[in-house]
DRENTIBA-151600 format. One line per 4 residues: for each residue x, y, z of N, C-alpha, C. Coordinates in Angstrom, 3 decimals, padded with zeros to 6 digits. Layout:
! DRENTIBA-151600
X:Y:Z:X:Y:Z:X:Y:Z | ...
//
This chain:
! DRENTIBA-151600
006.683:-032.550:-001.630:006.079:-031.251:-001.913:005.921:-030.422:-000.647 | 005.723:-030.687:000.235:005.164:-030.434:001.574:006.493:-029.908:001.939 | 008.040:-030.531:002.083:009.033:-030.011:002.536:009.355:-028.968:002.014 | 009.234:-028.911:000.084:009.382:-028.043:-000.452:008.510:-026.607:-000.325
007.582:-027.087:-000.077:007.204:-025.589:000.162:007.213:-024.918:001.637 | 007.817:-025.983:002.628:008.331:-025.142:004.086:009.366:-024.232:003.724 | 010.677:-025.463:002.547:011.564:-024.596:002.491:011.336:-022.941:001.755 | 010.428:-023.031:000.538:010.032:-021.597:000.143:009.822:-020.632:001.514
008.657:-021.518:001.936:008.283:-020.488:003.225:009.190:-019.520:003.847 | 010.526:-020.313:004.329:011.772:-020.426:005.190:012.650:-019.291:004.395 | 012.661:-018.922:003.209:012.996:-018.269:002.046:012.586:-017.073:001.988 | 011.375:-016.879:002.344:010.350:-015.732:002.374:010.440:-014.972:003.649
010.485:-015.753:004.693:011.023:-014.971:005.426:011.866:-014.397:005.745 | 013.514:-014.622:004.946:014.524:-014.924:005.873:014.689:-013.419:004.134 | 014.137:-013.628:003.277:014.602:-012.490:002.663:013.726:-011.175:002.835 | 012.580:-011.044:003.555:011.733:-010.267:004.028:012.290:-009.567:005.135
013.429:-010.679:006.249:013.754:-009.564:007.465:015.214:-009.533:007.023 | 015.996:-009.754:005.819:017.756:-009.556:005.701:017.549:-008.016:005.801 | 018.648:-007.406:006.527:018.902:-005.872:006.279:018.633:-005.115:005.244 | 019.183:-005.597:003.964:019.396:-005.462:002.753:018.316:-005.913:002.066
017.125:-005.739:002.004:016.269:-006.644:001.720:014.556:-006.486:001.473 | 014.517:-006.012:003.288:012.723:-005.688:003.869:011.975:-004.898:002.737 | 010.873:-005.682:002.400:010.592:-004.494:001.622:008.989:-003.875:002.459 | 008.241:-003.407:001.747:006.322:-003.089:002.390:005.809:-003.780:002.091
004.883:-004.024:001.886:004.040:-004.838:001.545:003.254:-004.267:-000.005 | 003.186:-005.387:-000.780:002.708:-004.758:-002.371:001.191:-004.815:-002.329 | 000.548:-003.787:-003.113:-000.708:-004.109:-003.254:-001.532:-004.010:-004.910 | -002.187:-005.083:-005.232:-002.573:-004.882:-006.414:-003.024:-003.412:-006.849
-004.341:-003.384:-006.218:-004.382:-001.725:-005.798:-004.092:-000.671:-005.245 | -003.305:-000.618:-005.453:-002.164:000.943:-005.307:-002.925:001.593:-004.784 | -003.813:002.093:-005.924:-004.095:003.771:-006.247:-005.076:003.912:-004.854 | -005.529:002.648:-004.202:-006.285:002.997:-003.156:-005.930:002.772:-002.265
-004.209:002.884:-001.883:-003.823:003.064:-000.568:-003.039:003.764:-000.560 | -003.155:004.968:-001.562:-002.042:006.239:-001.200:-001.639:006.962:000.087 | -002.834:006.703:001.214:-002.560:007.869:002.290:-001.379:006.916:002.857 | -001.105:005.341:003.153:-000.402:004.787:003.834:001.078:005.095:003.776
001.376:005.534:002.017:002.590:005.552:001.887:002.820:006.956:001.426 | 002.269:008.059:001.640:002.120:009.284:001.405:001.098:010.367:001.956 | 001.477:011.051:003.604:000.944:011.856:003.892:-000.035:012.591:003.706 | 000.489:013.244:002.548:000.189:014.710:001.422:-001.502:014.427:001.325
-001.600:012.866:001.249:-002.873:012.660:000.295:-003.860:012.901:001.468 | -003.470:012.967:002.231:-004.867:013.438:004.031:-005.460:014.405:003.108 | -007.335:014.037:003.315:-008.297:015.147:002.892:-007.828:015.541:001.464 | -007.340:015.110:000.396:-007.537:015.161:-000.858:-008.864:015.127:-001.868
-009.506:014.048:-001.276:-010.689:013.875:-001.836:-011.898:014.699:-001.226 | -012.072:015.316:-000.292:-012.888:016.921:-000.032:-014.075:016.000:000.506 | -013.253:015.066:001.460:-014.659:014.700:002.725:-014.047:013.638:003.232 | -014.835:013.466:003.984:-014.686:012.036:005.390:-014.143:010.758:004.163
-012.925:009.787:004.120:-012.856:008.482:003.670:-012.304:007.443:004.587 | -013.424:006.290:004.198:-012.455:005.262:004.821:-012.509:004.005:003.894 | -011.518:003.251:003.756:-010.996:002.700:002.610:-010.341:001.335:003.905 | -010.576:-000.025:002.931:-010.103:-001.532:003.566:-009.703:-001.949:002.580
-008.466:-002.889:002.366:-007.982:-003.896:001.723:-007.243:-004.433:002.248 | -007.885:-005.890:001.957:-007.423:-007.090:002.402:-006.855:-007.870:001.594 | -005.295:-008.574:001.858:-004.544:-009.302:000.443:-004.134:-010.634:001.307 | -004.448:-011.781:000.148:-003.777:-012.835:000.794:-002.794:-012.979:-000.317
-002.025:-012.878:-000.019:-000.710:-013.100:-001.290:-000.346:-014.831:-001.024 | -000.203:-015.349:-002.323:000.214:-016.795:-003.038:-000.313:-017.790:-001.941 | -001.799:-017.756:-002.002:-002.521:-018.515:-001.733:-001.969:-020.245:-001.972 | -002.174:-020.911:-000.791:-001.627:-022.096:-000.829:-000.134:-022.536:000.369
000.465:-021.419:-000.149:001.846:-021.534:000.542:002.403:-021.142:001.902 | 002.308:-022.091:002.444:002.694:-022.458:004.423:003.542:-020.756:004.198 | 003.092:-019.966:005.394:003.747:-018.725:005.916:003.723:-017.531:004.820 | 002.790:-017.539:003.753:002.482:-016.861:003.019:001.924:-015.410:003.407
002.480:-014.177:002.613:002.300:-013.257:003.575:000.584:-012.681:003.280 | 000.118:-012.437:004.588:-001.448:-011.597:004.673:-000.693:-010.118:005.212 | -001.907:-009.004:004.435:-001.781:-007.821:004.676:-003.256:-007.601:005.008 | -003.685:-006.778:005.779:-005.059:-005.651:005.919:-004.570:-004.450:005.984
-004.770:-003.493:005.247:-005.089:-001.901:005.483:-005.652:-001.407:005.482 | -006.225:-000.201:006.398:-007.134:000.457:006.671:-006.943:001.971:006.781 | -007.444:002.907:005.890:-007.240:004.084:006.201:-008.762:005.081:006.472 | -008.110:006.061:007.360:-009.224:006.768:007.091:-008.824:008.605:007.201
-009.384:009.670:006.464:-009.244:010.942:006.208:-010.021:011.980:005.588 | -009.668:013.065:005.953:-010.525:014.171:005.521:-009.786:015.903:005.818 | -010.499:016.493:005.201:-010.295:017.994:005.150:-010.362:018.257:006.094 | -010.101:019.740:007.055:-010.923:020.111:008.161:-011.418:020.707:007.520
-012.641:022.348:008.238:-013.883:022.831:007.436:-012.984:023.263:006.444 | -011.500:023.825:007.016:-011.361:025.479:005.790:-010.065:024.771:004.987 | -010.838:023.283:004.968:-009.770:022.560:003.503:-008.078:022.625:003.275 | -007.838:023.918:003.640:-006.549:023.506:003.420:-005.649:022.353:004.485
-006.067:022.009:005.204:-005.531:021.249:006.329:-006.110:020.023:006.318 | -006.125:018.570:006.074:-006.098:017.298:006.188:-005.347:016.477:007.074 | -006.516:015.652:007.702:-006.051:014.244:008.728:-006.424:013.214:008.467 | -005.402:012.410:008.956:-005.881:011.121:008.433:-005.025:010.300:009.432
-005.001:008.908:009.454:-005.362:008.001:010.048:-005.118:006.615:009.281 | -004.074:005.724:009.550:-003.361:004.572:009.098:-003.143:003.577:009.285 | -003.401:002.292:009.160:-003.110:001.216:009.845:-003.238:000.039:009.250 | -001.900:-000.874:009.381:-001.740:-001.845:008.697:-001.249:-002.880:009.853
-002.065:-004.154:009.393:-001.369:-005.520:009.489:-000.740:-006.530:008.526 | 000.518:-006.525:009.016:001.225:-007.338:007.732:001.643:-008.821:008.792 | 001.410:-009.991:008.080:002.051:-011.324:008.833:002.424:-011.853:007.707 | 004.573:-012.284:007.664:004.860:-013.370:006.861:005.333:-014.626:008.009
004.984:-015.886:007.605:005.288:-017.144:008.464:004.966:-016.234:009.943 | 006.260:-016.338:010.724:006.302:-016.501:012.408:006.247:-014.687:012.446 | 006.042:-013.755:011.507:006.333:-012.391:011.817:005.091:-011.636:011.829 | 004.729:-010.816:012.534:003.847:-010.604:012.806:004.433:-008.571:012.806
003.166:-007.881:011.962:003.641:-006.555:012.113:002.670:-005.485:012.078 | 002.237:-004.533:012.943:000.953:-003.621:013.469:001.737:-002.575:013.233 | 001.152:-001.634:012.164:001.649:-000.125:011.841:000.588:000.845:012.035 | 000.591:001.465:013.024:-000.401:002.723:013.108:-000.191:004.342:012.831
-000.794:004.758:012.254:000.258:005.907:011.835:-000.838:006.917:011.586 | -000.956:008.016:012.189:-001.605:009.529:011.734:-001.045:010.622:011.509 | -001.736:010.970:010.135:-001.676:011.891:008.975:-001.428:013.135:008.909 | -001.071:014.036:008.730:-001.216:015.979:008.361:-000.963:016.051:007.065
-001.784:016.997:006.231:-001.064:018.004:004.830:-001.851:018.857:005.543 | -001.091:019.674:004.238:-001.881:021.148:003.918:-001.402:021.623:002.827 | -002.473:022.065:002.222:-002.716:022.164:001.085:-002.445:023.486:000.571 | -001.667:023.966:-000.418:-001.651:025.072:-001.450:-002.244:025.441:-002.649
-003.626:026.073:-002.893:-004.062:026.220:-003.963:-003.508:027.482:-004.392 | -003.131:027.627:-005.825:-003.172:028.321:-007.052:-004.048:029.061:-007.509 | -003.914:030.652:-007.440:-005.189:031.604:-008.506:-004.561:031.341:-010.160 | -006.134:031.010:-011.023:-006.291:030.742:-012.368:-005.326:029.337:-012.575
-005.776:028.052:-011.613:-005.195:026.621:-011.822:-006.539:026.224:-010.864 | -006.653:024.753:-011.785:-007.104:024.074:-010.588:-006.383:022.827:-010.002 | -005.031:022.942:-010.390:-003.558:022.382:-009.468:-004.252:022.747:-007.868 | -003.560:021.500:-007.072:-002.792:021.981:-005.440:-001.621:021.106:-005.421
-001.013:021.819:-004.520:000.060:021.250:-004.249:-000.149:021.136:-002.364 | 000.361:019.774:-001.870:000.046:019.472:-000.716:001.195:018.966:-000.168 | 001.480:019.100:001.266:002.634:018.603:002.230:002.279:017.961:003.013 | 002.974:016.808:003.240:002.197:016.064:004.420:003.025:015.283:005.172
003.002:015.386:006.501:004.111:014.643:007.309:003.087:013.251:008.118 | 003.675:012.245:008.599:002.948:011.062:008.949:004.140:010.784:009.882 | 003.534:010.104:011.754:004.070:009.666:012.587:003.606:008.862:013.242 | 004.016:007.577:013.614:003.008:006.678:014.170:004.401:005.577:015.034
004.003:004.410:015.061:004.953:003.110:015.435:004.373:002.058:014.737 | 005.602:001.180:015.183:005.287:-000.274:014.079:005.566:-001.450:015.059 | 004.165:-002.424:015.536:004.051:-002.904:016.409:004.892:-004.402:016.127 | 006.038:-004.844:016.422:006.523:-006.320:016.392:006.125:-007.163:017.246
005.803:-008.866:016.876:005.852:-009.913:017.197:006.243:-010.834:016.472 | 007.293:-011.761:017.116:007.739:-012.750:016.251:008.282:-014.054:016.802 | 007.973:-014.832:016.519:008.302:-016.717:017.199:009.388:-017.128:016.446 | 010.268:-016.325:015.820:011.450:-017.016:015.410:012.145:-018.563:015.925
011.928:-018.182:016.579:012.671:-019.338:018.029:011.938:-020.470:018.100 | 010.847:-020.892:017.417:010.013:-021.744:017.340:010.243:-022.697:015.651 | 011.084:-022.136:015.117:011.173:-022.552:013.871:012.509:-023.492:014.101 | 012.013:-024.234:013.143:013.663:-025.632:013.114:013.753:-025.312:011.782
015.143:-024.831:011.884:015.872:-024.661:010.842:017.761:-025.751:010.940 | 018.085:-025.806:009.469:019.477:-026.646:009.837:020.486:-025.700:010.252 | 020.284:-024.202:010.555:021.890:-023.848:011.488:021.397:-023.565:012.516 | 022.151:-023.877:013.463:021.633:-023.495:014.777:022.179:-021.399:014.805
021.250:-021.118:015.526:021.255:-019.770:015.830:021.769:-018.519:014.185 | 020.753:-019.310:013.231:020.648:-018.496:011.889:020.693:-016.862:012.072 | 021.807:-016.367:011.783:021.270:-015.201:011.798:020.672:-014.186:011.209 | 020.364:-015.044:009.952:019.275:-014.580:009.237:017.616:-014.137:010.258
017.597:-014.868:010.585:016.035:-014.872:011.927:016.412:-014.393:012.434 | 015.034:-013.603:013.099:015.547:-012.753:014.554:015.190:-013.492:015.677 | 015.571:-012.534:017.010:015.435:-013.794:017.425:013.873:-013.168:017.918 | 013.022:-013.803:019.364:011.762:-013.951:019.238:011.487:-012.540:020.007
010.051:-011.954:019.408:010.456:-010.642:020.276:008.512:-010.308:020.322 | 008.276:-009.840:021.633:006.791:-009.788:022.214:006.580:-007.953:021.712 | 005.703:-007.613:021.471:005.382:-006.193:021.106:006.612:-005.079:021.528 | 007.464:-005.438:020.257:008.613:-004.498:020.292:007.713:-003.082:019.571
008.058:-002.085:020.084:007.629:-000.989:019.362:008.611:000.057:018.531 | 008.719:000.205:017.369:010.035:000.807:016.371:008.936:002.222:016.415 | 009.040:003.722:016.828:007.967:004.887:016.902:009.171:004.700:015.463 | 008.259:005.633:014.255:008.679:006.267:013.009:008.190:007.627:012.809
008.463:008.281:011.820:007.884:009.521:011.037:008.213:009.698:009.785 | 007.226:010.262:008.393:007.739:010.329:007.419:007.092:011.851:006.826 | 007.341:011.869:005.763:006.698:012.731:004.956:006.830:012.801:003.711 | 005.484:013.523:002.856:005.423:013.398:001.154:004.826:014.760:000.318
005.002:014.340:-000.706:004.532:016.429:-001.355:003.062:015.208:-002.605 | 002.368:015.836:-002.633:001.188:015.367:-003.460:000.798:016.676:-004.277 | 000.990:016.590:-005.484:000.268:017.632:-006.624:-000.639:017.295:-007.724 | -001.382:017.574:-007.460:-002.955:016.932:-008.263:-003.842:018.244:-008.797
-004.156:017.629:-010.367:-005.815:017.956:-010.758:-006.880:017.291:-010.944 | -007.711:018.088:-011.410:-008.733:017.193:-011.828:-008.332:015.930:-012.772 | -007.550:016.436:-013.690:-007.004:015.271:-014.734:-005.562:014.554:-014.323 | -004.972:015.092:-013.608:-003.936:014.384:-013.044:-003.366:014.199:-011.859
-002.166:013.672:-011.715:-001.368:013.713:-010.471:-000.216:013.397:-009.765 | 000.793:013.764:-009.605:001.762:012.918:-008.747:002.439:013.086:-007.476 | 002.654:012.184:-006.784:003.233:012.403:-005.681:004.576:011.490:-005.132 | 005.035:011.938:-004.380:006.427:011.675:-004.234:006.675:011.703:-002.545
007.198:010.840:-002.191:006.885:010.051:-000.373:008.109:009.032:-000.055 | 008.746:009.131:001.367:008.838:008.617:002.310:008.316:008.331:003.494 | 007.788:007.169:003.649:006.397:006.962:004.902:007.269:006.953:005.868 | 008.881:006.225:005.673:009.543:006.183:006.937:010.720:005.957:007.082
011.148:007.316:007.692:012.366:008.169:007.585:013.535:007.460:008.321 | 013.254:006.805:009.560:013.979:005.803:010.834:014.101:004.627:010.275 | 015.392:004.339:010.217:015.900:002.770:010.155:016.155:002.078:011.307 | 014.959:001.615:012.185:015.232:001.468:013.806:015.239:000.058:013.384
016.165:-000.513:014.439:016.827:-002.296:014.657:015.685:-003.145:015.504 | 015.654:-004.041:014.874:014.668:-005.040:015.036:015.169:-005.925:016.129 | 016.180:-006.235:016.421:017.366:-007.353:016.676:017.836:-006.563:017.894 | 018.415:-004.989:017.806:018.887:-004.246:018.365:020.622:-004.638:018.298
020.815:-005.304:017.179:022.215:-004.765:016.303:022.129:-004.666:015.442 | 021.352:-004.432:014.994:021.349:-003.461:013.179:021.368:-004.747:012.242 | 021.320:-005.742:012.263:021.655:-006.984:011.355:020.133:-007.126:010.788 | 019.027:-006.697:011.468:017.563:-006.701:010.984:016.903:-005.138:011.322
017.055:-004.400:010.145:016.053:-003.563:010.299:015.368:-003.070:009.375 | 014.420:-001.578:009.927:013.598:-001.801:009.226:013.817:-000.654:007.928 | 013.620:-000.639:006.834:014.590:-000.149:006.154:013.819:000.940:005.146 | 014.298:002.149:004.792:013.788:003.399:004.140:013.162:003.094:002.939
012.147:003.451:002.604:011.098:003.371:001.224:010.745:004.438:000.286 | 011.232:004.626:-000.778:011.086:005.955:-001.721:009.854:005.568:-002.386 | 008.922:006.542:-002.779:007.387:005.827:-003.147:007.791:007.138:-004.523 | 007.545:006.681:-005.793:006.977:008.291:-006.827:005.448:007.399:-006.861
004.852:007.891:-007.148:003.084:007.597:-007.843:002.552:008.778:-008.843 | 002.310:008.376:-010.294:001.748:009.533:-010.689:000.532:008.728:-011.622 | -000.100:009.514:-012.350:-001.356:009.217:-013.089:-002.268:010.192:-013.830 | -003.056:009.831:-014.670:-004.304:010.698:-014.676:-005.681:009.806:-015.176
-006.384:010.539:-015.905:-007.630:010.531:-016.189:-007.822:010.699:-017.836 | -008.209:010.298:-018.814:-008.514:010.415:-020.176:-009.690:009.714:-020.350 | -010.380:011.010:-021.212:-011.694:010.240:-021.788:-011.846:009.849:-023.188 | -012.000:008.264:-023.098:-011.950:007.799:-025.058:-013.388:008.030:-025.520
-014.508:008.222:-024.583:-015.759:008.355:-025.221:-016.823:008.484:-024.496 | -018.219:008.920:-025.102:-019.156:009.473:-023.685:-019.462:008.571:-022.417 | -018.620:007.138:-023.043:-019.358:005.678:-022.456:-017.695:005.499:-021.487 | -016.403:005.555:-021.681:-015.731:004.778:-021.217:-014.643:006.135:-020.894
-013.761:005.715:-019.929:-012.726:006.383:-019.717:-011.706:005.529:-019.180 | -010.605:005.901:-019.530:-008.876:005.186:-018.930:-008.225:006.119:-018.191 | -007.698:005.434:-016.932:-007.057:006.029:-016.092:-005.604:004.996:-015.741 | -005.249:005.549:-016.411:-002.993:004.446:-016.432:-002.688:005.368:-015.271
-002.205:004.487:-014.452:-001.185:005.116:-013.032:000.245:004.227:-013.361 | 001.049:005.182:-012.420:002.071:003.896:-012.131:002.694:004.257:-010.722 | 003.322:003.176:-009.994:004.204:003.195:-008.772:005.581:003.055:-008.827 | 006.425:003.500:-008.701:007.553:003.253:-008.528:008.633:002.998:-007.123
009.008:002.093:-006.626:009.369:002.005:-005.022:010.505:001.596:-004.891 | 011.336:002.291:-004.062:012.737:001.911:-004.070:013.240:001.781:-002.749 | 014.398:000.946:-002.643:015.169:000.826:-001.796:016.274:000.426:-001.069 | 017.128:000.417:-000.632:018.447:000.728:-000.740:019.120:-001.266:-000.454
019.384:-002.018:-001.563:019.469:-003.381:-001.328:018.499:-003.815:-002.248 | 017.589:-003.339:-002.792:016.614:-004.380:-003.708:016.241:-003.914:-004.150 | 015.881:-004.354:-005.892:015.587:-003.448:-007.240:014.756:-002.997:-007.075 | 014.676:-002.519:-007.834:013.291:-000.894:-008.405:011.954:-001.777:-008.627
011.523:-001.367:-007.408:010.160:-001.957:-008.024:009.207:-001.316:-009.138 | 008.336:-001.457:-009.867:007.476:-000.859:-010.845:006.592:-001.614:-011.163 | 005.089:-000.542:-010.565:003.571:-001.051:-010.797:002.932:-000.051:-012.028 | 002.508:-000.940:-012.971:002.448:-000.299:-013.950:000.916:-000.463:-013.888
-000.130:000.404:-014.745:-001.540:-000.779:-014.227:-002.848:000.790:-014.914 | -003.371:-000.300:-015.320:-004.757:000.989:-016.674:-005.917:000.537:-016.097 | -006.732:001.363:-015.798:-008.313:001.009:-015.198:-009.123:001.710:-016.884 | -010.133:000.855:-017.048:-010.985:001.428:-018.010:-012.508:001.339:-017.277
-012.737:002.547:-017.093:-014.003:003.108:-016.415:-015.251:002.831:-017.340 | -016.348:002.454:-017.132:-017.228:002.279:-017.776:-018.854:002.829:-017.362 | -018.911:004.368:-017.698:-020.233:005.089:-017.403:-019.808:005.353:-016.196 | -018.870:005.362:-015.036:-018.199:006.271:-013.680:-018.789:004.868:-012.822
-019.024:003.999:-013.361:-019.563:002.829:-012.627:-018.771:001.278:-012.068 | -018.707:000.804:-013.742:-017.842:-000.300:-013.580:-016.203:000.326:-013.880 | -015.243:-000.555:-012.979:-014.005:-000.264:-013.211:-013.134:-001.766:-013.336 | -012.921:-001.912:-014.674:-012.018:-002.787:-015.480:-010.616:-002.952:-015.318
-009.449:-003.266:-014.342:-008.316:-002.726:-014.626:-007.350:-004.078:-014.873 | -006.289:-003.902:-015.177:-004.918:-004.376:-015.510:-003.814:-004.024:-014.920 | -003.328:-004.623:-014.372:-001.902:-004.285:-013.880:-000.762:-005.537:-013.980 | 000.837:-004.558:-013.971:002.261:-005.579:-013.969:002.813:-004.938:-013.150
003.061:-005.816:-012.145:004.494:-005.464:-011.657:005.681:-005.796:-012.050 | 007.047:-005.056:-012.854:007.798:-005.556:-013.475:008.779:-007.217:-013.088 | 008.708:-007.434:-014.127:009.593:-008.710:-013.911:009.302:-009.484:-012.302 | 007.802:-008.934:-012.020:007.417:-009.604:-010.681:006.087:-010.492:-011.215
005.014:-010.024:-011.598:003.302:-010.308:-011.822:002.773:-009.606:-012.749 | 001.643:-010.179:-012.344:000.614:-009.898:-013.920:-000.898:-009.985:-013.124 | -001.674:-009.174:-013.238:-003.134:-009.278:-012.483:-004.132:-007.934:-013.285 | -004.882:-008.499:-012.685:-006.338:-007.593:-012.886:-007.177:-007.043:-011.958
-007.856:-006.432:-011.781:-009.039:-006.269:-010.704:-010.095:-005.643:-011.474 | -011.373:-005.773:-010.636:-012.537:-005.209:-010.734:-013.178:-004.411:-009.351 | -013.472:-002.906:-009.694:-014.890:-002.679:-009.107:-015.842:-001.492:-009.236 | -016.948:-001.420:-008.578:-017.951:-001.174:-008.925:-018.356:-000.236:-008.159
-018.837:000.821:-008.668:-019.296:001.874:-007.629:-020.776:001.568:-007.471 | -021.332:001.128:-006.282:-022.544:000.702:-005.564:-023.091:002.151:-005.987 | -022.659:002.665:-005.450:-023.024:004.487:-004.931:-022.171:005.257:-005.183 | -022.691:006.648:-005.158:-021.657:007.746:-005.459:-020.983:007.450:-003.924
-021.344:007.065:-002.941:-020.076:006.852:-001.563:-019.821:005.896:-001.667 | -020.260:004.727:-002.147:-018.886:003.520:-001.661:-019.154:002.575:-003.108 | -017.827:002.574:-002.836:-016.602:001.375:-003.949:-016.637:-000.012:-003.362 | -016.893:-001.087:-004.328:-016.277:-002.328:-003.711:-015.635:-002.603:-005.027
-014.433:-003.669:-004.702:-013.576:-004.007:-005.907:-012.843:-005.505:-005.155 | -012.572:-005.989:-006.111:-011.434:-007.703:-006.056:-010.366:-007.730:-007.062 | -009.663:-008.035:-006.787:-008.371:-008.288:-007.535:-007.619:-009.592:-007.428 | -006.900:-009.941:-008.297:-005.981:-010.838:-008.613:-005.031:-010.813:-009.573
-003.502:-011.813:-008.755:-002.376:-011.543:-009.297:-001.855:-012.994:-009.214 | -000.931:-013.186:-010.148:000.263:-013.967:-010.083:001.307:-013.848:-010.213 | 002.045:-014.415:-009.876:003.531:-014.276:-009.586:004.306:-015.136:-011.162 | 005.475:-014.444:-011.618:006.020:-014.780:-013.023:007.332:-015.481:-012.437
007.714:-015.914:-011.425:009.206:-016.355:-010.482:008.525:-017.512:-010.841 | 009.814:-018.266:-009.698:009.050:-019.531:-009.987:008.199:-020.090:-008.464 | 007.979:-019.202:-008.165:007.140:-019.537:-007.219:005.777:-019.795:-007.438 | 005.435:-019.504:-008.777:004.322:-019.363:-009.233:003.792:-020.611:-009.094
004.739:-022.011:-009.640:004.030:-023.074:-009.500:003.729:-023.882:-008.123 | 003.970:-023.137:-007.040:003.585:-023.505:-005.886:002.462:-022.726:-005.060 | 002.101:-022.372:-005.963:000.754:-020.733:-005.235:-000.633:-020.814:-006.296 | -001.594:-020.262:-005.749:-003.190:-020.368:-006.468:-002.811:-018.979:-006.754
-002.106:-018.364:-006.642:-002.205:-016.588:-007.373:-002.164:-016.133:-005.921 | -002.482:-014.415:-005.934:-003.210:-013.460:-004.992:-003.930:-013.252:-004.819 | -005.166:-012.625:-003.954:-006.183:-012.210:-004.094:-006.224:-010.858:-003.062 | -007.223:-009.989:-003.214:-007.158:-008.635:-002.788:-008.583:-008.665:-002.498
-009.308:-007.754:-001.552:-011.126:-007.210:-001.414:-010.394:-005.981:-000.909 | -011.566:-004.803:-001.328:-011.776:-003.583:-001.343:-012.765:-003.126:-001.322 | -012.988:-002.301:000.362:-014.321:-001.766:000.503:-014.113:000.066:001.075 | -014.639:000.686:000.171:-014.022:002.035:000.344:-015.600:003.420:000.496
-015.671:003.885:001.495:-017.024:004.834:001.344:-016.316:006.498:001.677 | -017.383:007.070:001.200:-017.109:008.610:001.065:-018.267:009.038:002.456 | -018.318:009.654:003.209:-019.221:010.235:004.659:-018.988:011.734:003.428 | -020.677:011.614:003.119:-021.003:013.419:002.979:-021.565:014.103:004.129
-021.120:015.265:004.585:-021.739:015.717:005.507:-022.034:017.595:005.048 | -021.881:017.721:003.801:-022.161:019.222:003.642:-022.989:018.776:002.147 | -023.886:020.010:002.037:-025.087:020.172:001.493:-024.786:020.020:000.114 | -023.711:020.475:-000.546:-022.996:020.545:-001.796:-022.903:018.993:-002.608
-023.491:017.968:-001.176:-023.089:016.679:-002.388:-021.885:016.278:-002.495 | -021.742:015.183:-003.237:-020.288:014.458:-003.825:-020.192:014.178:-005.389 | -018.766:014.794:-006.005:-018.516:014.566:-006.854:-018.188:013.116:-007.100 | -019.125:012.582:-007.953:-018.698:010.876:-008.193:-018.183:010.500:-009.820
-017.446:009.315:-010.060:-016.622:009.105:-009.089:-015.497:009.341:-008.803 | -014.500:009.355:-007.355:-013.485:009.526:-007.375:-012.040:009.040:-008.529 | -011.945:009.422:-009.106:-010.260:008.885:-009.796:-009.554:008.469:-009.415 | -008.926:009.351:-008.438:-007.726:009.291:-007.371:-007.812:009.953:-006.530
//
């Protein structure tokens, strides 16, 4: 068992850095890490946010990948202009990966709508480390692996259009536009990401409301991903949800608005491959607060 699941391990990596291949990192909860993979969304929500999630994906399994993300954003005073602020750690097995990235939109409101439509460009770098070279594998000099590399820095830039109401929304994103070489011959890099996200808001009754989103992520070498996934709100308090990723998982999450400023939530997923029978599932934490600083209060709770 023990060999067998090095070899998964060995698997996971080696299809995580193929050219054809890399993908982002998935998150049960989407809907609360839009700024990472879409600009536009800087200062959407009309004040100071900062938002954490933490995923250990298929708990159990040697070199299993961990993610943390962290965002944070806001309006300036005269709203149409949003910043924000990005940053992710992703580690599968020996790979190690630091993405820092800050935000711009700006925003277009509509007379007689309460539509905007928002633009948003995002530029940052993506910090590498990796012990390839430390792994025993049976070919010598695999070139699947890269080879071992101390804080390589790949600088990126992307950009996304976000159009939202009160009841709905979608947006449409590339976080990152540069296919820069890992290897520095192109045999590992890092590879372009099409994001759509749309959704809304429906109310079934004075007590409950449903909010269905979905993700769609593409990229050039590996199928269409699709996060499909229904939160049922209960009094703007408790949040019930469901989600599939196609022909990938099946999960749920929960959370709870403490306060009209901060969210906590947990999630869990499993995997429908067959990796499933070598993993305890996923797990996700989510800790997200709103900073009011003008007299007007906060509309609670956020949707999206």
């Amino acid at each position: 068992m023990k060999n067998l699941k090095q070899i998964l391990a060995t698997l996971i990596l080696v299809i995580t850095f193929q050219s054809v291949a890399q993908q982002e990192a998935h998150f049960t909860q989407y809907m609360d890490n839009t700024l990472f993979v879409n600009p536009a969304y800087a200062g959407s929500r009309g004040m100071l946010n900062a938002t954490a999630i933490h995923r250990e994906q298929w708990v159990g399994l040697e070199g299993r990948p961990r993610s943390t993300t962290f965002s944070l954003h806001s309006p300036l005073s005269f709203d149409n202009v949003g910043l924000g602020l990005t940053a992710v750690n992703d580690i599968v097995g020996p790979i190690q990966q630091t993405m820092v990235y800050g935000d711009f939109s700006y925003t277009l409101k509509f007379k007689n709508s309460k539509g905007k439509l928002a633009f948003g460009l995002k530029g940052g770098i993506n910090i590498i480390n990796s012990r390839t070279d430390q792994l025993t594998t049976s070919q010598v000099n695999d070139p699947n692996l890269l080879a071992a590399a101390r804080n390589q820095i790949l600088p990126n830039f992307g950009g996304g259009v976000y159009y939202h109401t009160p009841k709905w929304f979608v947006g449409l994103s590339t976080p990152k536009l540069l296919e820069g070489s890992t290897d520095g011959t192109g045999s590992a890099r890092e590879q372009r990401h099409y994001f759509l996200i749309g959704g809304g808001v429906l109310k079934l009754n004075n007590a409950w409301k449903l909010r269905p989103t979905t993700q769609l992520k593409y990229t050039v070498g590996s199928p269409l991903s699709i996060d499909l996934s229904a939160a049922f709100i209960y009094k703007k308090k408790l949040w019930l949800g469901i989600m599939h990723r196609w022909a990938d998982s099946f999960g749920g999450f929960v959370q709870y608005q403490i306060s009209p400023q901060f969210k906590a939530g947990m999630a869990y997923d499993q995997t429908m491959t067959e990796l499933s029978g070598y993993n305890a599932g996923t797990y996700e934490v989510l800790l997200s607060y709103d900073f009011v600083f003008k007299k007007k209060g906060i509309r609670s709770p956020r949707y999206f």
